[in-house]
TORSEZA-9121 format. One record per residue (C-alpha): x, y, z. Coordinates in steps of 0.5 Angstrom, whole numbers, plus 500, padded with zeros to 3 digits. Example, Ala and Ser with C-alpha at 12.3 -4.5 7.8 and 13.67 -1.06 7.14 Angstrom:
2
(rec (525 491 516)) (rec (527 498 514)) 
***
This chain:
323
(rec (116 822 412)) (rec (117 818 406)) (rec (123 822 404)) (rec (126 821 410)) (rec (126 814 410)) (rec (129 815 403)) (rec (135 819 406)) (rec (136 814 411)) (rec (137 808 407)) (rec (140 812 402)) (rec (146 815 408)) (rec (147 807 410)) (rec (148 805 403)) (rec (153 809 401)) (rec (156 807 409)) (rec (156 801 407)) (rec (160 802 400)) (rec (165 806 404)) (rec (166 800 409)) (rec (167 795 403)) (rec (172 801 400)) (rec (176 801 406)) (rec (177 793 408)) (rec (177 791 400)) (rec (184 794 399)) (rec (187 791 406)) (rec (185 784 404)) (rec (187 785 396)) (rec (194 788 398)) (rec (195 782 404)) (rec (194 777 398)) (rec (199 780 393)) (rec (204 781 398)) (rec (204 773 400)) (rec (204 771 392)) (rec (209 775 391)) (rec (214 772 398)) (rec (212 765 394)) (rec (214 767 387)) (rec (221 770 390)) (rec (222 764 394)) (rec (221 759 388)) (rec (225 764 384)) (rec (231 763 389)) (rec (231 756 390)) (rec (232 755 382)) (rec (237 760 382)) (rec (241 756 388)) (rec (240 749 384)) (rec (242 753 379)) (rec (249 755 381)) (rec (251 749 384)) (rec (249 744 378)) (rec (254 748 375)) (rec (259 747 380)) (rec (258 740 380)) (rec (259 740 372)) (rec (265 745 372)) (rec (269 740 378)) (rec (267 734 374)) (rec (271 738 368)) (rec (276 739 372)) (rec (278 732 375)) (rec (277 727 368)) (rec (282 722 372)) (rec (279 723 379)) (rec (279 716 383)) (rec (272 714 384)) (rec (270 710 390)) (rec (268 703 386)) (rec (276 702 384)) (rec (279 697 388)) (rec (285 695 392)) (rec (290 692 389)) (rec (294 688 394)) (rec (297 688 401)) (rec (300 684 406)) (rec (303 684 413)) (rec (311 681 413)) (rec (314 679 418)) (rec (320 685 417)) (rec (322 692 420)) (rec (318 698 416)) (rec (326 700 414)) (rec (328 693 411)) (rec (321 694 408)) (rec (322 701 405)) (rec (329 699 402)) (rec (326 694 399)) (rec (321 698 395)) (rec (326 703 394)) (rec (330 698 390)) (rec (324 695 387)) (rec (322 703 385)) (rec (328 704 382)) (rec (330 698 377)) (rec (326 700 372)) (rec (321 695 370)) (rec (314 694 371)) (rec (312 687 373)) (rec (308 682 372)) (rec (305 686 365)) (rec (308 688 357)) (rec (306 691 351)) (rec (309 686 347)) (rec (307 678 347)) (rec (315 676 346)) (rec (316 681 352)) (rec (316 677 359)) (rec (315 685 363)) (rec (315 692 361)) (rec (322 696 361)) (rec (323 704 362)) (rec (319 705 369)) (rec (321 710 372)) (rec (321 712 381)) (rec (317 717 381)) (rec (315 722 388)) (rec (307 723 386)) (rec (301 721 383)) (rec (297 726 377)) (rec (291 719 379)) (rec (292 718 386)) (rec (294 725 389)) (rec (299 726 395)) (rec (299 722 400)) (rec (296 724 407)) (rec (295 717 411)) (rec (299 713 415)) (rec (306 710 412)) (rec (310 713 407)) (rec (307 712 399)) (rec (313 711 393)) (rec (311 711 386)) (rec (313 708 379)) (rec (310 711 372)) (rec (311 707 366)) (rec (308 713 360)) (rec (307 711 353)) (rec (304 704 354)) (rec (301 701 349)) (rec (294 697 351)) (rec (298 693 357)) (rec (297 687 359)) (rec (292 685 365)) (rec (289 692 365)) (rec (282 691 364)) (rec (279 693 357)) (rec (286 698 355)) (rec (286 699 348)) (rec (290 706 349)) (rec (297 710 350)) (rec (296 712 357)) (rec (300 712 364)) (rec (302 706 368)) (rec (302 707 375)) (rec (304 703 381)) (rec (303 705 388)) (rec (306 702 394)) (rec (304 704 401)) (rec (309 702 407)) (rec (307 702 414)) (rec (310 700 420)) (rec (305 697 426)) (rec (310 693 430)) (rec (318 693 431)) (rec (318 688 427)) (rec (312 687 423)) (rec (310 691 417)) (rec (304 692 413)) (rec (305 694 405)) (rec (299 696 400)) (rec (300 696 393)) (rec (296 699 388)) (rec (297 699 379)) (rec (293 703 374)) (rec (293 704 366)) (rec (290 712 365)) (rec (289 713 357)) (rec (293 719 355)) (rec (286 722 352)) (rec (280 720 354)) (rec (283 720 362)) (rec (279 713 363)) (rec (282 709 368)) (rec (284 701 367)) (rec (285 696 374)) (rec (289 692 374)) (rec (287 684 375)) (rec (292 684 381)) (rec (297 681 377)) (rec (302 686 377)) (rec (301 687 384)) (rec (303 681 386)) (rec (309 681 382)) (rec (312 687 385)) (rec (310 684 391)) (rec (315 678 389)) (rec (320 683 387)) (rec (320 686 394)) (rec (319 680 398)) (rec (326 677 394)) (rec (329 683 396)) (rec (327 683 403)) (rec (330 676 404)) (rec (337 678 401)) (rec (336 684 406)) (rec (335 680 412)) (rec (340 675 411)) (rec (346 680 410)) (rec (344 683 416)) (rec (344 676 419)) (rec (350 676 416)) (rec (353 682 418)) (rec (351 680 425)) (rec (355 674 425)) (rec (361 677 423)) (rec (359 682 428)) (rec (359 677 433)) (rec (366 673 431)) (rec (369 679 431)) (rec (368 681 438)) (rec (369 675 442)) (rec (376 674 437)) (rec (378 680 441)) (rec (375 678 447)) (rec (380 672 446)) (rec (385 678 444)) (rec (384 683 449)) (rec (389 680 455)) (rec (395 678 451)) (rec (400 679 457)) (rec (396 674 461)) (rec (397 667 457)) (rec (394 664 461)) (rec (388 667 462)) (rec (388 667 454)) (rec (388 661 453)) (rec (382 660 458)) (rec (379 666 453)) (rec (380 661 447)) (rec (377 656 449)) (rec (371 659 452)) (rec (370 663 446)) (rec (371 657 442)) (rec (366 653 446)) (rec (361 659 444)) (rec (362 659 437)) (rec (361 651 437)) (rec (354 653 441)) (rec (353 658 436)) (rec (355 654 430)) (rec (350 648 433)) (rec (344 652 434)) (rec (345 655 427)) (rec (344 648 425)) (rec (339 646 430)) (rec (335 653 427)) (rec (338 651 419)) (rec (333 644 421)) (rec (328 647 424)) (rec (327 652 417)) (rec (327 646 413)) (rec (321 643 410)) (rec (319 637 407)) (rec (314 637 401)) (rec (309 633 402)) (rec (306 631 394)) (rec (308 635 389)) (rec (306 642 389)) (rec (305 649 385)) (rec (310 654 388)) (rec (306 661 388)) (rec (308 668 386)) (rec (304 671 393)) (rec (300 668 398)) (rec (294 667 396)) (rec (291 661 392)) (rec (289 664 385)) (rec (297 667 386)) (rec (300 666 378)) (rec (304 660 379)) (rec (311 660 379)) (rec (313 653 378)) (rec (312 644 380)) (rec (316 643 386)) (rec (317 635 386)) (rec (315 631 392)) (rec (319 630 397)) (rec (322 636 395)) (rec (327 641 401)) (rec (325 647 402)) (rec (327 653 407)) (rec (323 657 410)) (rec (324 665 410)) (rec (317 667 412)) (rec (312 666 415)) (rec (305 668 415)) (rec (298 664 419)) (rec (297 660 413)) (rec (303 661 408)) (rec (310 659 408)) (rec (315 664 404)) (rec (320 658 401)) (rec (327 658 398)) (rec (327 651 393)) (rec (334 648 392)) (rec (334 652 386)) (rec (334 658 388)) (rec (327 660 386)) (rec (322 663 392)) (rec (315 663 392)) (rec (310 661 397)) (rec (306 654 399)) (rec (301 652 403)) (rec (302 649 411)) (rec (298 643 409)) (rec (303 642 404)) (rec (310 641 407)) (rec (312 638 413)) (rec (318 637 417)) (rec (324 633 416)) (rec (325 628 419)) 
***
Protein backbone atom coordinates (compact mmCIF):
# COMPACT_ATOMS: atom_id res chain seq x y z
CA UNK A 1 0.00 0.00 0.00
CA UNK A 2 3.03 2.16 0.91
CA UNK A 3 4.21 1.77 -3.00
CA UNK A 4 1.11 2.77 -4.05
CA UNK A 5 0.86 6.01 -2.07
CA UNK A 6 4.39 6.52 -3.65
CA UNK A 7 3.18 6.17 -7.21
CA UNK A 8 0.55 8.31 -6.85
CA UNK A 9 2.33 11.40 -5.58
CA UNK A 10 4.90 10.66 -7.91
CA UNK A 11 2.06 10.47 -11.06
CA UNK A 12 0.70 14.19 -9.74
CA UNK A 13 4.04 15.56 -9.88
CA UNK A 14 5.07 14.69 -12.85
CA UNK A 15 1.09 16.03 -13.80
CA UNK A 16 2.09 19.21 -12.33
CA UNK A 17 5.24 19.64 -14.35
CA UNK A 18 3.53 19.23 -17.47
CA UNK A 19 0.82 21.82 -16.78
CA UNK A 20 3.79 24.26 -15.65
CA UNK A 21 5.67 23.10 -19.23
CA UNK A 22 2.27 23.81 -21.08
CA UNK A 23 1.30 27.38 -19.50
CA UNK A 24 5.20 28.71 -19.06
CA UNK A 25 5.82 28.92 -22.95
CA UNK A 26 2.30 30.59 -23.73
CA UNK A 27 2.80 33.57 -20.93
CA UNK A 28 6.81 33.71 -21.80
CA UNK A 29 5.90 33.93 -25.88
CA UNK A 30 3.13 36.54 -25.19
CA UNK A 31 5.67 38.67 -23.07
CA UNK A 32 8.32 38.58 -25.93
CA UNK A 33 5.85 39.56 -28.56
CA UNK A 34 4.64 42.75 -26.66
CA UNK A 35 8.58 44.08 -25.95
CA UNK A 36 9.31 43.26 -29.44
CA UNK A 37 5.77 45.69 -30.59
CA UNK A 38 7.30 48.23 -28.26
CA UNK A 39 10.78 48.21 -29.42
CA UNK A 40 9.42 48.29 -33.16
CA UNK A 41 7.45 51.32 -32.22
CA UNK A 42 10.41 53.14 -30.80
CA UNK A 43 12.43 52.21 -33.69
CA UNK A 44 10.03 53.91 -35.98
CA UNK A 45 9.36 56.95 -34.23
CA UNK A 46 13.19 57.81 -34.39
CA UNK A 47 13.09 57.06 -37.83
CA UNK A 48 10.40 59.62 -38.58
CA UNK A 49 11.88 62.38 -36.54
CA UNK A 50 14.87 61.30 -38.40
CA UNK A 51 13.55 62.12 -41.81
CA UNK A 52 11.80 65.04 -41.34
CA UNK A 53 14.70 66.62 -39.17
CA UNK A 54 16.60 66.15 -42.38
CA UNK A 55 13.87 67.77 -44.69
CA UNK A 56 13.85 70.55 -42.49
CA UNK A 57 17.69 71.25 -42.82
CA UNK A 58 17.83 70.38 -46.50
CA UNK A 59 14.82 73.29 -46.92
CA UNK A 60 16.58 75.74 -44.85
CA UNK A 61 19.63 74.97 -47.12
CA UNK A 62 17.67 75.53 -49.99
CA UNK A 63 16.08 79.03 -49.29
CA UNK A 64 19.30 81.29 -47.50
CA UNK A 65 17.19 84.27 -48.51
CA UNK A 66 13.79 83.16 -47.72
CA UNK A 67 11.50 86.05 -45.97
CA UNK A 68 10.89 85.46 -42.33
CA UNK A 69 7.78 86.37 -40.56
CA UNK A 70 9.64 89.16 -38.13
CA UNK A 71 10.84 91.48 -41.54
CA UNK A 72 8.63 94.50 -41.21
CA UNK A 73 6.33 96.31 -43.55
CA UNK A 74 7.75 99.24 -45.23
CA UNK A 75 5.56 101.95 -46.02
CA UNK A 76 1.61 102.24 -47.25
CA UNK A 77 -0.70 104.68 -47.57
CA UNK A 78 -4.11 105.05 -49.15
CA UNK A 79 -4.16 108.15 -51.99
CA UNK A 80 -6.79 110.01 -53.16
CA UNK A 81 -6.12 108.66 -57.09
CA UNK A 82 -7.51 105.87 -59.43
CA UNK A 83 -5.28 102.55 -59.40
CA UNK A 84 -4.44 103.56 -63.17
CA UNK A 85 -2.98 107.07 -62.41
CA UNK A 86 -1.37 105.22 -59.38
CA UNK A 87 0.27 102.40 -61.64
CA UNK A 88 1.51 104.99 -64.07
CA UNK A 89 3.24 106.91 -61.63
CA UNK A 90 4.91 103.80 -60.11
CA UNK A 91 6.03 102.68 -63.41
CA UNK A 92 7.65 106.03 -64.00
CA UNK A 93 9.20 105.97 -60.80
CA UNK A 94 10.48 102.17 -61.53
CA UNK A 95 11.82 103.06 -64.74
CA UNK A 96 14.30 106.35 -63.70
CA UNK A 97 16.92 104.60 -62.41
CA UNK A 98 17.44 105.84 -59.25
CA UNK A 99 16.91 104.63 -55.67
CA UNK A 100 15.86 107.26 -53.40
CA UNK A 101 16.21 107.98 -50.36
CA UNK A 102 19.83 106.14 -49.92
CA UNK A 103 23.67 106.06 -51.43
CA UNK A 104 26.99 104.41 -51.35
CA UNK A 105 28.91 107.41 -51.23
CA UNK A 106 28.44 110.29 -48.95
CA UNK A 107 28.73 113.12 -51.45
CA UNK A 108 26.22 111.19 -53.33
CA UNK A 109 22.47 112.62 -52.72
CA UNK A 110 20.64 109.03 -54.17
CA UNK A 111 21.78 105.78 -55.89
CA UNK A 112 22.08 105.66 -59.69
CA UNK A 113 21.97 102.59 -62.22
CA UNK A 114 18.50 100.99 -60.84
CA UNK A 115 16.74 98.93 -62.83
CA UNK A 116 12.64 97.79 -63.44
CA UNK A 117 12.49 94.54 -62.72
CA UNK A 118 9.24 91.98 -63.06
CA UNK A 119 10.16 89.73 -59.99
CA UNK A 120 11.95 89.30 -56.89
CA UNK A 121 14.77 86.38 -56.05
CA UNK A 122 13.65 87.72 -51.93
CA UNK A 123 10.22 88.39 -52.04
CA UNK A 124 8.97 85.82 -54.85
CA UNK A 125 6.10 86.26 -57.04
CA UNK A 126 3.43 88.01 -56.15
CA UNK A 127 -0.32 85.94 -55.52
CA UNK A 128 -2.28 88.74 -53.72
CA UNK A 129 -4.54 91.24 -54.51
CA UNK A 130 -3.21 94.37 -56.95
CA UNK A 131 -0.25 94.60 -59.18
CA UNK A 132 3.46 94.19 -57.52
CA UNK A 133 6.71 96.21 -59.51
CA UNK A 134 9.91 96.02 -58.87
CA UNK A 135 13.23 98.08 -59.02
CA UNK A 136 16.88 96.25 -58.21
CA UNK A 137 20.03 98.14 -57.85
CA UNK A 138 23.04 95.29 -57.68
CA UNK A 139 26.52 95.65 -56.67
CA UNK A 140 25.88 97.94 -53.78
CA UNK A 141 28.13 98.76 -51.31
CA UNK A 142 27.12 98.98 -47.69
CA UNK A 143 24.10 101.54 -48.50
CA UNK A 144 22.96 103.97 -46.46
CA UNK A 145 19.62 103.31 -44.19
CA UNK A 146 19.85 99.62 -44.29
CA UNK A 147 20.39 98.39 -40.89
CA UNK A 148 23.73 97.06 -39.97
CA UNK A 149 24.82 96.47 -44.11
CA UNK A 150 28.74 96.17 -44.53
CA UNK A 151 28.46 94.03 -47.69
CA UNK A 152 28.08 94.15 -51.90
CA UNK A 153 24.71 92.52 -52.19
CA UNK A 154 21.20 93.60 -53.79
CA UNK A 155 18.82 96.55 -53.33
CA UNK A 156 15.38 95.83 -53.86
CA UNK A 157 12.18 98.04 -53.88
CA UNK A 158 8.64 96.79 -53.93
CA UNK A 159 5.66 98.22 -54.50
CA UNK A 160 2.35 96.74 -54.31
CA UNK A 161 -0.67 98.97 -56.27
CA UNK A 162 -4.26 98.13 -55.62
CA UNK A 163 -7.36 99.42 -56.25
CA UNK A 164 -10.21 99.70 -53.27
CA UNK A 165 -12.53 102.44 -54.74
CA UNK A 166 -12.86 104.20 -58.29
CA UNK A 167 -10.94 106.75 -56.93
CA UNK A 168 -8.94 105.68 -53.93
CA UNK A 169 -5.98 103.54 -53.95
CA UNK A 170 -3.86 101.86 -51.41
CA UNK A 171 0.23 101.60 -52.26
CA UNK A 172 2.33 99.56 -50.22
CA UNK A 173 6.20 99.85 -50.38
CA UNK A 174 8.87 97.57 -49.19
CA UNK A 175 12.89 97.89 -49.62
CA UNK A 176 15.52 95.35 -48.59
CA UNK A 177 19.60 95.29 -49.01
CA UNK A 178 20.50 91.05 -49.20
CA UNK A 179 24.45 90.47 -49.27
CA UNK A 180 25.52 88.77 -52.20
CA UNK A 181 27.46 86.15 -50.04
CA UNK A 182 26.22 85.54 -46.84
CA UNK A 183 22.44 86.01 -48.18
CA UNK A 184 21.73 88.11 -44.75
CA UNK A 185 19.07 90.53 -45.18
CA UNK A 186 18.94 94.05 -44.20
CA UNK A 187 15.71 96.35 -43.52
CA UNK A 188 15.33 99.53 -44.36
CA UNK A 189 14.60 102.44 -41.84
CA UNK A 190 11.51 103.28 -44.13
CA UNK A 191 13.77 106.14 -45.34
CA UNK A 192 13.91 104.75 -48.81
CA UNK A 193 10.23 104.01 -48.75
CA UNK A 194 9.08 107.21 -48.05
CA UNK A 195 11.22 108.86 -50.75
CA UNK A 196 9.91 106.87 -53.51
CA UNK A 197 6.98 107.24 -52.09
CA UNK A 198 7.61 111.12 -52.67
CA UNK A 199 8.62 110.58 -56.15
CA UNK A 200 5.25 108.88 -56.66
CA UNK A 201 3.36 111.36 -55.23
CA UNK A 202 5.00 113.97 -57.32
CA UNK A 203 4.30 112.17 -60.16
CA UNK A 204 0.59 111.31 -59.34
CA UNK A 205 -0.05 115.24 -58.95
CA UNK A 206 1.39 115.96 -62.60
CA UNK A 207 -0.66 113.14 -63.80
CA UNK A 208 -3.99 114.63 -62.36
CA UNK A 209 -3.31 118.13 -63.16
CA UNK A 210 -2.74 117.21 -67.13
CA UNK A 211 -5.75 115.15 -66.97
CA UNK A 212 -7.69 118.29 -65.39
CA UNK A 213 -6.06 120.11 -68.05
CA UNK A 214 -6.59 117.97 -71.02
CA UNK A 215 -10.49 117.99 -69.63
CA UNK A 216 -10.62 121.65 -69.84
CA UNK A 217 -9.38 121.83 -73.02
CA UNK A 218 -11.74 118.97 -73.91
CA UNK A 219 -14.48 121.00 -72.62
CA UNK A 220 -13.59 124.38 -74.43
CA UNK A 221 -13.25 122.65 -77.40
CA UNK A 222 -16.91 121.39 -77.26
CA UNK A 223 -18.79 124.21 -76.26
CA UNK A 224 -16.55 126.25 -79.24
CA UNK A 225 -18.06 123.82 -81.54
CA UNK A 226 -21.50 123.99 -80.02
CA UNK A 227 -20.89 127.81 -80.65
CA UNK A 228 -19.69 126.76 -84.42
CA UNK A 229 -22.21 124.09 -85.32
CA UNK A 230 -25.38 126.44 -86.79
CA UNK A 231 -23.42 128.96 -88.74
CA UNK A 232 -26.13 129.36 -91.32
CA UNK A 233 -28.27 130.85 -88.54
CA UNK A 234 -26.66 133.92 -87.34
CA UNK A 235 -28.95 134.51 -84.97
CA UNK A 236 -28.99 131.56 -83.08
CA UNK A 237 -25.12 131.87 -83.42
CA UNK A 238 -24.88 134.64 -81.50
CA UNK A 239 -27.26 133.46 -78.99
CA UNK A 240 -24.88 130.27 -78.97
CA UNK A 241 -21.74 132.51 -78.02
CA UNK A 242 -23.20 134.10 -75.83
CA UNK A 243 -24.43 131.31 -73.56
CA UNK A 244 -21.08 129.47 -74.10
CA UNK A 245 -19.42 132.71 -73.16
CA UNK A 246 -21.34 132.97 -70.06
CA UNK A 247 -20.58 129.19 -69.38
CA UNK A 248 -16.87 129.89 -69.67
CA UNK A 249 -17.12 133.11 -67.32
CA UNK A 250 -18.97 130.22 -64.73
CA UNK A 251 -16.59 127.70 -65.38
CA UNK A 252 -13.76 130.24 -65.00
CA UNK A 253 -15.17 131.85 -61.55
CA UNK A 254 -15.54 128.56 -59.91
CA UNK A 255 -12.26 127.66 -60.93
CA UNK A 256 -11.34 130.67 -58.88
CA UNK A 257 -13.90 130.01 -56.25
CA UNK A 258 -12.15 126.16 -55.95
CA UNK A 259 -8.36 127.84 -56.62
CA UNK A 260 -9.32 129.64 -53.22
CA UNK A 261 -10.86 126.95 -51.75
CA UNK A 262 -7.40 124.91 -52.37
CA UNK A 263 -5.16 127.63 -50.85
CA UNK A 264 -3.89 127.38 -47.40
CA UNK A 265 -2.40 129.76 -45.19
CA UNK A 266 0.59 128.71 -42.98
CA UNK A 267 0.00 129.38 -39.47
CA UNK A 268 3.67 129.51 -37.87
CA UNK A 269 6.58 128.20 -39.34
CA UNK A 270 6.77 124.76 -40.39
CA UNK A 271 8.53 121.73 -41.46
CA UNK A 272 7.50 120.44 -44.94
CA UNK A 273 7.55 116.70 -44.77
CA UNK A 274 8.54 114.20 -47.35
CA UNK A 275 5.34 111.57 -46.26
CA UNK A 276 2.71 111.76 -44.18
CA UNK A 277 3.69 110.97 -40.74
CA UNK A 278 5.65 112.91 -37.96
CA UNK A 279 8.96 111.13 -38.07
CA UNK A 280 8.99 111.58 -42.07
CA UNK A 281 12.73 113.32 -43.24
CA UNK A 282 12.03 116.98 -43.30
CA UNK A 283 12.25 118.42 -46.47
CA UNK A 284 12.54 122.35 -45.81
CA UNK A 285 11.14 125.49 -43.27
CA UNK A 286 8.06 127.05 -44.70
CA UNK A 287 7.68 130.47 -43.35
CA UNK A 288 4.52 131.53 -41.56
CA UNK A 289 2.25 133.36 -43.25
CA UNK A 290 3.26 131.21 -46.13
CA UNK A 291 0.68 130.11 -49.19
CA UNK A 292 0.17 126.78 -50.15
CA UNK A 293 -2.34 124.94 -52.39
CA UNK A 294 -3.62 121.88 -51.75
CA UNK A 295 -3.31 118.56 -53.71
CA UNK A 296 -4.11 115.82 -51.49
CA UNK A 297 -5.82 115.30 -48.65
CA UNK A 298 -5.86 112.70 -46.30
CA UNK A 299 -7.74 112.46 -42.55
CA UNK A 300 -4.91 114.47 -40.83
CA UNK A 301 -2.25 115.52 -43.43
CA UNK A 302 -2.32 118.01 -46.44
CA UNK A 303 -0.38 116.91 -49.79
CA UNK A 304 0.83 120.90 -50.52
CA UNK A 305 2.69 122.67 -53.22
CA UNK A 306 4.78 125.75 -51.91
CA UNK A 307 5.20 128.98 -53.79
CA UNK A 308 8.34 127.51 -54.87
CA UNK A 309 7.40 124.61 -56.12
CA UNK A 310 8.44 122.36 -53.80
CA UNK A 311 5.83 119.55 -52.53
CA UNK A 312 5.66 117.82 -49.49
CA UNK A 313 3.27 117.28 -46.43
CA UNK A 314 1.74 119.59 -43.29
CA UNK A 315 -0.41 118.93 -40.60
CA UNK A 316 -4.37 120.23 -40.47
CA UNK A 317 -3.43 122.02 -37.38
CA UNK A 318 -0.75 123.97 -38.82
CA UNK A 319 -2.35 125.68 -41.91
CA UNK A 320 -5.68 127.70 -42.16
CA UNK A 321 -7.82 129.32 -44.65
CA UNK A 322 -7.17 132.36 -46.44
CA UNK A 323 -8.83 134.91 -45.56
Amino acid sequence: MGHRLADKLEAVRLADATKVELISPWWLGGLARSIYGLFRCGFALIAVALVFGAAAQAFSAANPGQKSADVPEGFAIDLKASEADVMKAVELVTQDTILHGTQVYAREDELTEAEAATSSAYYGPWTGPGHAFYKVRKQALSPQHFKNSTDVGTITVRYIVLGVAPNRTHVQIDAIFMEDGSKRIHTSDTTVETSEFAEIQSHIVRIQREERQTADLLQRRQLQLAAQSNVKERDAEAARLKDAESSVQSLELRLHELQHQAELRVKAQANLKSAPFQHAATLQSVPANSDVLIEIITPYWYGVETVDGRRGWLRHDQVEPIP
